[in-house]
Kinemage of the C-alpha trace (Angstrom):
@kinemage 1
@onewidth
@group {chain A} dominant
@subgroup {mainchain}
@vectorlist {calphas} color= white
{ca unk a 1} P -1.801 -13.136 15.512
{ca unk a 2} L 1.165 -10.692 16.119
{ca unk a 3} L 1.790 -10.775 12.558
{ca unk a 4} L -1.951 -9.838 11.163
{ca unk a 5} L -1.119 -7.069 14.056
{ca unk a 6} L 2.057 -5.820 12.067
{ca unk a 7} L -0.023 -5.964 8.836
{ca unk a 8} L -2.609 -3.875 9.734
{ca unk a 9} L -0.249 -1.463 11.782
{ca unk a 10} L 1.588 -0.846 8.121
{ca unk a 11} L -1.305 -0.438 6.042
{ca unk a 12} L -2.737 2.616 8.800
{ca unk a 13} L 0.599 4.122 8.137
{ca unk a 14} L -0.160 4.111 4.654
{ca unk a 15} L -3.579 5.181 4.286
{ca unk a 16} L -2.780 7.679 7.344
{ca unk a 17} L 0.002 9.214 4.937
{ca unk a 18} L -1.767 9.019 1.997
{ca unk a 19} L -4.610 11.113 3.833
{ca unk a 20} L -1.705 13.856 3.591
{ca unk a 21} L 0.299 13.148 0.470
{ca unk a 22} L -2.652 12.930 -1.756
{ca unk a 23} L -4.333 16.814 -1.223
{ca unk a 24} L -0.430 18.655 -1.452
{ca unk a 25} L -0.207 16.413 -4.839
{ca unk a 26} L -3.306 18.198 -5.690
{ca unk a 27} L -2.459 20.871 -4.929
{ca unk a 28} L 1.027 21.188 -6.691
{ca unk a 29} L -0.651 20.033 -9.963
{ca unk a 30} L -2.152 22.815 -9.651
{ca unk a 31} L 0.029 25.146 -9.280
{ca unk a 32} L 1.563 23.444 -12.251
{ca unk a 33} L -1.273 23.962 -14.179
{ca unk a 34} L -2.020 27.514 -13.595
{ca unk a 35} L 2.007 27.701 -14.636
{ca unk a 36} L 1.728 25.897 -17.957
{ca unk a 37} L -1.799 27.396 -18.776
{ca unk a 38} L -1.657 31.050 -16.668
{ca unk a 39} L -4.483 32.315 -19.069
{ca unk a 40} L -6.748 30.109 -18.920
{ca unk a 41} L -8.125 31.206 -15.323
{ca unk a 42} L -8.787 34.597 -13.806
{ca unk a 43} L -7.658 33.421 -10.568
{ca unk a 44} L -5.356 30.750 -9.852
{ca unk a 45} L -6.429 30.059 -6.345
{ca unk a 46} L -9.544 27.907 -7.973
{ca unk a 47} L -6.921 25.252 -9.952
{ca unk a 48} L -5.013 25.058 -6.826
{ca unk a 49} L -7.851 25.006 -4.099
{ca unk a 50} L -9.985 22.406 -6.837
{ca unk a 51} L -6.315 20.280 -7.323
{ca unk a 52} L -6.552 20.101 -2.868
{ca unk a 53} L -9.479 19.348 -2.834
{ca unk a 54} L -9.631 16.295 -5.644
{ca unk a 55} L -6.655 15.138 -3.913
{ca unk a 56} L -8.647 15.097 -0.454
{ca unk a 57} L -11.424 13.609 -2.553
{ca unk a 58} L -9.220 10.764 -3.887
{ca unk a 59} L -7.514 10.080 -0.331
{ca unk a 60} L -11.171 9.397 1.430
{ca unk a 61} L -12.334 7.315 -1.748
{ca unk a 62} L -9.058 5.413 -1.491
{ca unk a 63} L -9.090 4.930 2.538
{ca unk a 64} L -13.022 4.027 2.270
{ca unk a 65} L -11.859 1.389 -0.471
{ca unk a 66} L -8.728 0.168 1.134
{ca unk a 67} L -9.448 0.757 5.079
């Protein structure tokens, strides 16, 4: 029982983390878009703010999946 306990403990951890890791990775792909490709938007904010948000998108699909 203990070790089920451990199990489950590790994979919170995980999908708690990923909850984090996945909208900043979002968000720095955009910013590397709007780096590679600066005129292809009028204002950066959008790449960046829609990169956050897919990544927040992905996280909840992934903990919903997963958790």
């Amino acid at each position: 029982m203990a070790r089920q306990s451990r199990h489950r403990f590790g994979r919170d951890r995980v999908l708690t983390a990923l909850g984090y890791a996945l909208p900043v990775l979002g968000g720095v792909l955009g910013v590397a878009y709007v780096n590679i490709r600066y005129m292809d938007f009028i204002n950066p904010v959008w790449a960046i703010g829609g990169g956050a948000i897919l990544g927040w998108i992905a996280a909840r699909t992934l903990r919903r999946i997963l958790g």
